[in-house]
N, C-alpha and C positions, 0 to 999 in steps of 0.2 A: 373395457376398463379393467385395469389390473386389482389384485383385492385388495381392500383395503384394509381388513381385519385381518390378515398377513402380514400385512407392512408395518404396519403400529407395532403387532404382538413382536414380531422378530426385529425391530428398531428398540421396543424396551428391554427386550430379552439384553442385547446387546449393552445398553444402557446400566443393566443391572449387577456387570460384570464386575469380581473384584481385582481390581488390578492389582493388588499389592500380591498377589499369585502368583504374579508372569516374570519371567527373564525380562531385561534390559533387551533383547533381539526383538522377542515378543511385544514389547512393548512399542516398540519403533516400527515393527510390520504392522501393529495395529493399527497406528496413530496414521499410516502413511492408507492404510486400505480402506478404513474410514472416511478419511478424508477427501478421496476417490467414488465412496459412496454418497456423500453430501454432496458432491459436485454433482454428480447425475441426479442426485434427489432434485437438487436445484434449477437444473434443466428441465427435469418437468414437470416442477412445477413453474415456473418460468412458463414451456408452453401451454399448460393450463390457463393461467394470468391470462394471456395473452388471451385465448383464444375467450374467458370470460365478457375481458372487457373490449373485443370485437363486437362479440353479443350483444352485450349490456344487460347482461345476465341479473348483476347485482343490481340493479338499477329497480326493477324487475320484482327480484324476490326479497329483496331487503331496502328498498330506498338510498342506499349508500353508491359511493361511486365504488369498484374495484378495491382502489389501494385502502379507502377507509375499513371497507366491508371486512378487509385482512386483517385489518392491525383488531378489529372490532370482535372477530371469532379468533384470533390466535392469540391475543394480548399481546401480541410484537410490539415495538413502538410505530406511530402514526409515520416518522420521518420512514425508518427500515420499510414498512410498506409501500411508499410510495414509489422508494427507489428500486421494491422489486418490479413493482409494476411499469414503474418509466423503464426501467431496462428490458423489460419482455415485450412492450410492445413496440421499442428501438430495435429490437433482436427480428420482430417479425416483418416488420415494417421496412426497416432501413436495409439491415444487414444480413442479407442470407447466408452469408458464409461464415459469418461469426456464427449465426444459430445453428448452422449446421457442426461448426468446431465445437460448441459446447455441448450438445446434445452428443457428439462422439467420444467425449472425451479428450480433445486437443487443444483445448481450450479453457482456462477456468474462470467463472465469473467473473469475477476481479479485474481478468485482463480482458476481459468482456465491456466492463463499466468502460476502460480506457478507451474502447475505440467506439461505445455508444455516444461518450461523452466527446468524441473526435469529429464526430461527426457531422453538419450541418446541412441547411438545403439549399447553400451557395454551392459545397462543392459534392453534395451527395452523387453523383453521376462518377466524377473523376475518383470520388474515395471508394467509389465501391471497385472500380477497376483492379483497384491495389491493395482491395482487401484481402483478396488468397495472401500475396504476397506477403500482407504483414502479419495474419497467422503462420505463416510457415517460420518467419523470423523469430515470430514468440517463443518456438521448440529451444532456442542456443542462445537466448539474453534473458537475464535478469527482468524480474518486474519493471526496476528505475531506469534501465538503458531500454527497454521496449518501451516505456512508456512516454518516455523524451522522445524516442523513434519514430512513436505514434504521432506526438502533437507537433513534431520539426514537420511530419508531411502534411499533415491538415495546415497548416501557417504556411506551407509553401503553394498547397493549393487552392487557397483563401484568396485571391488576387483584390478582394473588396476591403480585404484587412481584418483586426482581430473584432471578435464580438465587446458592444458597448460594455461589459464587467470587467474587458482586459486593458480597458482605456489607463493610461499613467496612472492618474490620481484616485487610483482605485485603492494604488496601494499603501498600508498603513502601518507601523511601527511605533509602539510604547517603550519605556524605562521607567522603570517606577521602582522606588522601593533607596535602602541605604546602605549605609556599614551592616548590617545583619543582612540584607541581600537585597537580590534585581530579579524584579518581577520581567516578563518580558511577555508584549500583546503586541497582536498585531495581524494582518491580511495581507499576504502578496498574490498577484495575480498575473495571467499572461507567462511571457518569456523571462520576468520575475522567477513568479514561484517555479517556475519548471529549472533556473538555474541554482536555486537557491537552495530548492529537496535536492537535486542531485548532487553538489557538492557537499549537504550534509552527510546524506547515505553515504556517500563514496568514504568522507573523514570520519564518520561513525564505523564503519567497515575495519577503515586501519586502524583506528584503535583497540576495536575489540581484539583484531591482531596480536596486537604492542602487550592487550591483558592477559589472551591467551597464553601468549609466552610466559607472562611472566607466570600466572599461573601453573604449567606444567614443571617452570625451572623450579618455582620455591615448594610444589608437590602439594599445591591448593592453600599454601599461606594465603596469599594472594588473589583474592577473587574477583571473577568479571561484573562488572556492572548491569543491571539494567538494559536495555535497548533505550530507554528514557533517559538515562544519567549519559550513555555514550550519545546520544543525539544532543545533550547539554554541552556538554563537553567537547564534542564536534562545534559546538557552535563558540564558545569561545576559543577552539585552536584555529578557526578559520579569522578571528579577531586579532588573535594571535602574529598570526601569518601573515594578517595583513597590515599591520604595523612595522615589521621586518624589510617593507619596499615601500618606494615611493613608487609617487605617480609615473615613471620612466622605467619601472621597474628595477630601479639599480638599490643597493642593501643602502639601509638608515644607518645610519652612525649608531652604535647602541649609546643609551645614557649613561651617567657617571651614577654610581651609591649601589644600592644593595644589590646582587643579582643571583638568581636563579642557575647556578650551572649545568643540569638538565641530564641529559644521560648521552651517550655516547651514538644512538641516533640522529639526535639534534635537537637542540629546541627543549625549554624545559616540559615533562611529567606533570600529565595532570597526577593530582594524587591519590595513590594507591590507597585505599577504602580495605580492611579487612571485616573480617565477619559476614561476607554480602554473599550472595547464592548466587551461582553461574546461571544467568535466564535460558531454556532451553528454547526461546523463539531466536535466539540468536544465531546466524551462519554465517560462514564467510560468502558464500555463494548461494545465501538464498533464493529459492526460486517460491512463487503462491501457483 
C-alpha cells in the first residue's frame, strides 16, 4: 500500500499554496497538472471502492454498505458516493478497458460515467467489443460529440429497445412565471435529452464566439457571460430559430410592427450585459 501520511501531507502542502504569487502560465500548468493528479487519484480510489465492496469489507467493519460508509467517513454527499461506487464496480465488473484507460490516464472519469452509464446486460457482450474503439475516439471529440457517440451505439445495439426511463412520456416540460420572467422545469430523456444537450452545447458554444469577439473588439467593454446565462440564451435563440421556419422548412413571413434589426450576422443579439466577468470554465473546444 502506497503511504498514506505522504499523500495527505503533500496533497495539503499543495492545497496551502498562494496563488496570487504565480504568472498567468503558472497558473494554467497548475490547474491543468492538478487536474491530471485528481484523475489518478480517482482511479484509485475508484479501485479501492471496488475491490472493498467485492469484499464487503464495509458490511463487516461498519455495518453500512460501501457508498454509505464514504459519504459517512468523508462527509461527501450520500448521492456523490453512491455514484463513486456504482461507477467502480461498472469499471470492474463490466468494462475492462475503460478501467484500464482511466487508471492510465486516457481516460477521465467523466467520460468513464458515459460509457458506464451506456452500458446494459442486453448488449454487454457486443458493447464491450467496441469498447477499445470508443476510447480511442475519445482522444479527438469533445465530451458532447463522444458522448452522443457513445449512446447513438448502445441504441443501435439495444435491438429490445430503449430502457423503461426513455419510454415518451417520461418526458416533461414546465413555463411558469410572467412579465418579470419564465421559470423553466422539466425532464427529458432517451433520444430527447441527447438531442436537446447537444444542440444546446453546440448554440452555447457559438455564442460565446459572437461574445468573445465582441469582447476583444471593444478591449473588455463587453463581457462574456456565464456558461449558465449562454446555455439561457442558447435556449431561447434555438426558440428563436425555430420560429424563422415552418413545418417544410421554408422561412415564415416575418410580422408587421416593431422589429429587432439584429447585427450583420443574422438574426437579432441577445443583449450585451456589461460589468459581467469572463467565466474561465468556458472554451470553445472544451475538452473534461
Amino acid at each position: 500500500m502506497f503511504d498514506v501520511t505522504v499523500l495527505t501531507e503533500m496533497t495539503a502542502k499543495i492545497a496551502g499554496l498562494d496563488e496570487h504569487l504565480y504568472a498567468d502560465d503558472d497558473l494554467l500548468a497548475g490547474v491543468k497538472a492538478i487536474e491530471t493528479a485528481v484523475q489518478s487519484l480517482r482511479a484509485a480510489q475508484g479501485a479501492l471502492l471496488g475491490e472493498l465492496d467485492a469484499r464487503g469489507t464495509t458490511d463487516v467493519v461498519s455495518g453500512h454498505r460501501t457508498a454509505n460508509w464514504l459519504a459517512h467517513e468523508t462527509g461527501i454527499a450520500p448521492a456523490a458516493a453512491k455514484a463513486r461506487v456504482r461507477l467502480a464496480v461498472a469499471l470492474r465488473l463490466d468494462l475492462p478497458e475503460t478501467d484500464r484507460a482511466v487508471r492510465d490516464g486516457r481516460l477521465c472519469t467523466d467520460r468513464a460515467k458515459v460509457m458506464a452509464n451506456a452500458i446494459n446486460d442486453r448488449i454487454a457482450t457486443e458493447f464491450r467489443e467496441m469498447e477499445a474503439s470508443l476510447i480511442a475516439e475519445s482522444a479527438h471529440m469533445t465530451f458532447a460529440e463522444w458522448a452522443q457517440r457513445v449512446a447513438l451505439v448502445a441504441a443501435l445495439l439495444d435491438q429490445d429497445g430503449p430502457e423503461p426511463s426513455d419510454d415518451l412520456n417520461n418526458n416533461r416540460f414546465r413555463l411558469r412565471g410572467g412579465r418579470d420572467g419564465t421559470k423553466v422545469a422539466g425532464v427529458l430523456v432517451g433520444d430527447t435529452a441527447t438531442t436537446t444537450r447537444t444542440a444546446l452545447e453546440q448554440t452555447a458554444d457559438e455564442l460565446w464566439r459572437r461574445f468573445r469577439d465582441d469582447c476583444e473588439r471593444t478591449n473588455g467593454e463587453i463581457a462574456v457571460p456565464s456558461r449558465d446565462t449562454l446555455m439561457a440564451l442558447a435556449f431561447a435563440e434555438l426558440c428563436r430559430r425555430g420560429l424563422m421556419v415552418n413545418t417544410s422548412g421554408g422561412a415564415v413571413t416575418k410580422p408587421q410592427g416593431r422589429s429587432n434589426p439584429g447585427d450583420q450576422r443574422g438574426g437579432p443579439r441577445p443583449r450585451l450585459h456589461r460589468r459581467q466577468t469572463v467565466d474561465p470554465r468556458i472554451s470553445d473546444r472544451a475538452r473534461v
